[in-house]
C-alpha positions in Angstrom: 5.4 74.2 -21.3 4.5 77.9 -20.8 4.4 77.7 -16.9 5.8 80.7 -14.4 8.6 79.4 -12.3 9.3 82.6 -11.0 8.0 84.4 -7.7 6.1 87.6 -8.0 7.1 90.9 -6.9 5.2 90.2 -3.7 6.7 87.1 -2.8 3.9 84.8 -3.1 4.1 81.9 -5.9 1.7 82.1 -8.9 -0.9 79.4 -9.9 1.1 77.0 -11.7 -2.0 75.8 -14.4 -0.7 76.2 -17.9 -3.1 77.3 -21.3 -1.6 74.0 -23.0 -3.2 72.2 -19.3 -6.0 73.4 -19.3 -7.0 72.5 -23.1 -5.8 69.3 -22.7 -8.4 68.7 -19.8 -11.4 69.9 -21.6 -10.6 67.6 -24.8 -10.4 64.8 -22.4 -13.8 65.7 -20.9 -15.0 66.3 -24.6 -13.5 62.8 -25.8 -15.4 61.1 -22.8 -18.6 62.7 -23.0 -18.5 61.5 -26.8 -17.7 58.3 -25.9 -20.6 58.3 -23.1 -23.2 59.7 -26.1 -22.2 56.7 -28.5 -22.5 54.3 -26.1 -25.8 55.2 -25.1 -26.4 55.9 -28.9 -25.7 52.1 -29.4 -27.1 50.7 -26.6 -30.6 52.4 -26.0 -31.9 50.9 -29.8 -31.2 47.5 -28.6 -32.4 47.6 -25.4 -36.0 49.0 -27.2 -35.7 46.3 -29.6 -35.2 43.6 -26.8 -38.2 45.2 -24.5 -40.1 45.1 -27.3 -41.9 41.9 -27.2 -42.3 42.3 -23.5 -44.3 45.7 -24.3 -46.6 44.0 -26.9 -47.0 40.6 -24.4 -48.3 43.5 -21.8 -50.2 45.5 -24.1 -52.3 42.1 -25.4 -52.7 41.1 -21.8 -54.4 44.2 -21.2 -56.7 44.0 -24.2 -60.5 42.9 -24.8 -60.8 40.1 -27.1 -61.8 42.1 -30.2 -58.2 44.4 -29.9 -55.8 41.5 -30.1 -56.0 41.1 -33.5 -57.4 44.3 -34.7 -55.6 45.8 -38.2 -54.0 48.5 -38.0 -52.7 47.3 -34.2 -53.4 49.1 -30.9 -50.6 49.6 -28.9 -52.6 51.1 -25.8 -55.5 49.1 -25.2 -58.6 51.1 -24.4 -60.3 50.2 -22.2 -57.5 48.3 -19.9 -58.7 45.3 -18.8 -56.8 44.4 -15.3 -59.0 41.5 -14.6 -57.4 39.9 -17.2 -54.9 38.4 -15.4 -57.3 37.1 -12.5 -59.3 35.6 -14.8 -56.8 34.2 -17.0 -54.7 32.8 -13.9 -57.8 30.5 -12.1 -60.6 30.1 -15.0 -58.5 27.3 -17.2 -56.1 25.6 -14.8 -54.7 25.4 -11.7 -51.9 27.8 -12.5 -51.6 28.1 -8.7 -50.1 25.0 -8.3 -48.3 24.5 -11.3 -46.6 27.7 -9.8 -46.2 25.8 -6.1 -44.2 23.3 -8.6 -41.9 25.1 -10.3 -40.8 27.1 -6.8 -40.1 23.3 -5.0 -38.1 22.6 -8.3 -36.0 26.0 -8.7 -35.2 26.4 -5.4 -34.2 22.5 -4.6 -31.8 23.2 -7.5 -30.6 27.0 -6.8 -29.7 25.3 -3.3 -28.1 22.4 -4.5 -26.3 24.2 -6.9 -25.0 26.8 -4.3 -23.9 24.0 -2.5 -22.4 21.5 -4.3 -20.6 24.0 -6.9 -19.3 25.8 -4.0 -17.8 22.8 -2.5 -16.1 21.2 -6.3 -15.0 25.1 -7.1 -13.6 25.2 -3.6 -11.4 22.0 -4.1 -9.8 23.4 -8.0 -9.1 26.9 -6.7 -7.4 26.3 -3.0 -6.7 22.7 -2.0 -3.8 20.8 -3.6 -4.2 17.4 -5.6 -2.0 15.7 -8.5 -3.9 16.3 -11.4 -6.5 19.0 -10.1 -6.1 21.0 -13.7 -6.4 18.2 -15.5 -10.0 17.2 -13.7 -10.6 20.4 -14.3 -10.3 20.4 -17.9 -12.2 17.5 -17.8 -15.5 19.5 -16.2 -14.9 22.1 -18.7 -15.0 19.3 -21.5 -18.3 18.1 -20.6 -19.8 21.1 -21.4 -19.3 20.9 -24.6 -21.3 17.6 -24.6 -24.5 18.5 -26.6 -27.7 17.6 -24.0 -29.4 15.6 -26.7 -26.5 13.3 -26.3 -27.0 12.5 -22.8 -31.0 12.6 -22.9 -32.0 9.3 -23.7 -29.3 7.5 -21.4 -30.3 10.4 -18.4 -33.5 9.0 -19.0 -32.6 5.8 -18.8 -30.8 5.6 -16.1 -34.0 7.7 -13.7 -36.4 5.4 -15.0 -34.6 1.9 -13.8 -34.2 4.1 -10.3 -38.0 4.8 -10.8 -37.5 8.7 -10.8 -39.8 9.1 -13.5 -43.4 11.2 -13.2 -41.5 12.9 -9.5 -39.3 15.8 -8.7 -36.3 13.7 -8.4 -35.0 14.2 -12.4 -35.2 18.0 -12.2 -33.6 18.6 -8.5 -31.2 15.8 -7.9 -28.5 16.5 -10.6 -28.2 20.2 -9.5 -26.6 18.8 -6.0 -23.7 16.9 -8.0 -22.5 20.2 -9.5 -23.1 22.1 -12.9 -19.7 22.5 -14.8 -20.5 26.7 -15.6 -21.3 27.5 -12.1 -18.6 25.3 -10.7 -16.0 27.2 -13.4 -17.5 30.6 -12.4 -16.8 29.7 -8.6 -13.6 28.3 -8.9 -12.4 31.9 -10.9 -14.0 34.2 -8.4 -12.3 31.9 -5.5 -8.9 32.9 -7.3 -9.2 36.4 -7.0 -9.1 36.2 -3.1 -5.4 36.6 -1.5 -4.5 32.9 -0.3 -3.0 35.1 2.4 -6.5 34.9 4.0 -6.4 31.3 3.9 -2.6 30.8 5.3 -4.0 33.3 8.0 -6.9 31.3 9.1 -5.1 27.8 9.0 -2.2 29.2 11.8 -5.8 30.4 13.8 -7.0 26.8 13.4 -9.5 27.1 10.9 -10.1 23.8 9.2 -10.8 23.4 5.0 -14.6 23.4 5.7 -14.5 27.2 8.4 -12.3 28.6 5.6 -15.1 27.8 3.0 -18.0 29.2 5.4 -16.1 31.8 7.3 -13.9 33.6 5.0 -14.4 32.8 1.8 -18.2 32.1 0.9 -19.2 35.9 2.5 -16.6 37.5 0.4 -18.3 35.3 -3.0 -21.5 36.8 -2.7 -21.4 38.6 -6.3 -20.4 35.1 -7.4 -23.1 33.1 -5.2 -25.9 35.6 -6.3 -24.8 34.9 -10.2 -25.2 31.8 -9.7 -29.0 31.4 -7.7 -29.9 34.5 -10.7 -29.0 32.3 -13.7 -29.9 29.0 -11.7 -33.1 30.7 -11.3 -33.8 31.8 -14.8 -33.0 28.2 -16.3 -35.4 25.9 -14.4 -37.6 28.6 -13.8 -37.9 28.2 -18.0 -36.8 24.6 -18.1 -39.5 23.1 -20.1 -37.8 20.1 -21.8 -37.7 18.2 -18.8 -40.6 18.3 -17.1 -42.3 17.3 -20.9 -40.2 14.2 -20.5 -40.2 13.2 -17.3 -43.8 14.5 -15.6 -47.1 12.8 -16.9 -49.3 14.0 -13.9 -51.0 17.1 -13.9 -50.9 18.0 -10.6 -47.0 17.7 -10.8 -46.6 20.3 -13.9 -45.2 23.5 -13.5 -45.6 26.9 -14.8 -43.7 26.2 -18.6 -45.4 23.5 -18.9 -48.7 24.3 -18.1 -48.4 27.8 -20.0 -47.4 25.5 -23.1 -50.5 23.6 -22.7 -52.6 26.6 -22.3 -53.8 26.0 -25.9 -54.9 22.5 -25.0 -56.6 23.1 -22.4 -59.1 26.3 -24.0 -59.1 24.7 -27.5 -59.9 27.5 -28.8 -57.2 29.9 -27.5 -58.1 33.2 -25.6 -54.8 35.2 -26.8 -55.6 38.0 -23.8 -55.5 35.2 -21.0 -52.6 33.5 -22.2 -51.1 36.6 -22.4 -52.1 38.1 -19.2 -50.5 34.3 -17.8 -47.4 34.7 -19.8 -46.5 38.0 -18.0 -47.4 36.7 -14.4 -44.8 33.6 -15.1 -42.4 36.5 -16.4 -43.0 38.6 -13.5 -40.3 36.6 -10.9 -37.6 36.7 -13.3 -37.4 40.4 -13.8 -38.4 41.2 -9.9 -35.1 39.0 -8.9 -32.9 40.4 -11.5 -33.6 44.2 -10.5 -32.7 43.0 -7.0 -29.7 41.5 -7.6 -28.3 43.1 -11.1 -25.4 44.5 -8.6 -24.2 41.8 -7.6 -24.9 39.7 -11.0 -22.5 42.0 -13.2 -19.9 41.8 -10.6 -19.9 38.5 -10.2 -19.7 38.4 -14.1 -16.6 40.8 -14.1 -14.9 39.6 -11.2 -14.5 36.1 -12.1 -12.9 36.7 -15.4 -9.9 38.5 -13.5 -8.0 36.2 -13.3 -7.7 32.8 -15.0 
């Protein structure tokens, strides 16, 4: 490498930074910057395709009656019609308590999940037990089970208890554990030095103080994946209610946005549209807030296996 070693006739030491150096750096920053531009390049058509539908649901919500079906299609409605989404909420049904529904039901199970997975992942990833792997395994296995395998005997089952047309179906099972969450725990628990834990047991911290004081506050990525997907799925659920609530007054927001078209008869495609992005609205206000801390929790539990 072409690099002065030498002292100059005034006794101070040259730069030591190299022609060979300094091209080398500005391919790198080249090579990164292209690799930047191609990811972007690949990832900015499918996020347009994706938002998409969400654009169109919007734009219709926003439209008068005549525009929704109009040829060739108007992609900004004019005149916006805000009051849409008043109108469409409290005119056909009483959206505002099929909403007070599906809250009760997503966050008895977002708790009950936090709480019970936290506890079964807690148990596989720190205390010892003959044959803790292979229960393990055996948690992994049933997801693989298909639901529709389980669905008739589930049902089954909550109807000799008397569970059906209540709550009970869609919140109890969430505080026995769900095998994903429980998995996703028990990885993120691995990652922490058991150092911590050796620490805290010559302090006199008991199994359960470990759990609350040490380990659950340095989960939080993990804990906040889980209420975010725990969220989405009976925030959407839809299957079960259908089966398992016959009431009206106990219906919640998928369901009673499916029977939207039963209820009008003739279907109002602005309303149901304007509803459609009000039921949306949660599930993309508690993703911004917690994105952070979903894609770590993600990342970090796959470290280590």
């Amino acid at each position: 490498m072409a690099t002065s070693s030498a002292f100059n006739a005034g006794g101070t030491r040259p730069s030591i930074v190299s022609i060979p150096n300094v091209v080398w750096y500005r391919r790198k920053k080249i090579r990164v910057i292209a690799k930047g531009l191609l990811v972007y390049l690949l990832l900015i058509p499918g996020a347009i395709l994706l938002t998409l539908p969400f654009l169109w649901m919007l734009s219709t919500a926003l439209k008068i009656p005549k525009q929704v079906f109009a040829y060739p299609p108007i992609l900004i409605p004019n005149p916006v019609r805000w009051q849409n989404f008043i109108e469409g909420w409290t005119k056909f049904a009483p959206f505002n308590l099929y909403l007070r529904n599906s809250l009760i039901i997503t966050v008895g199970n977002i708790i009950g999940n936090l709480i019970s997975c936290s506890l079964a992942a807690y148990g596989f990833a720190r205390l010892r037990a003959r044959g803790k792997e292979l229960w393990f395994l055996f948690v992994l296995g049933t997801m693989m089970i298909p639901m529709w395998v389980t669905l008739i005997p589930q049902y089954v089952l909550f109807s000799n208890l008397h569970w059906t047309n209540t709550f009970a179906p869609l919140m109890v099972p969430a505080w026995f554990g769900w095998p994903f969450f429980i998995f996703l725990l028990r990885q993120f628990f691995m990652t922490i030095p058991r150092d911590l834990d050796d620490a805290a047991r010559i302090d006199g911290c008991s199994s359960f103080g470990i759990l609350g004081r040490i380990l659950l506050p340095l989960t939080k990525p993990a804990l906040a994946t889980v209420a975010v997907l725990g969220f989405i799925g009976n925030w959407n659920n839809f299957m079960a209610p259908l089966i398992y609530l016959r009431d009206q007054d106990k219906w919640t927001l998928a369901l009673g946005l499916q029977r939207f078209q039963g209820i009008q008869g003739n279907v109002q495609y602005h309303y149901m549209m304007a509803v459609a992005v009000l039921t949306v609205l949660p599930i993309i206000i508690m993703f911004f807030f917690a994105q952070q801390y979903f894609v770590r929790g993600i990342v970090m539990s796959g470290i280590k296996g």
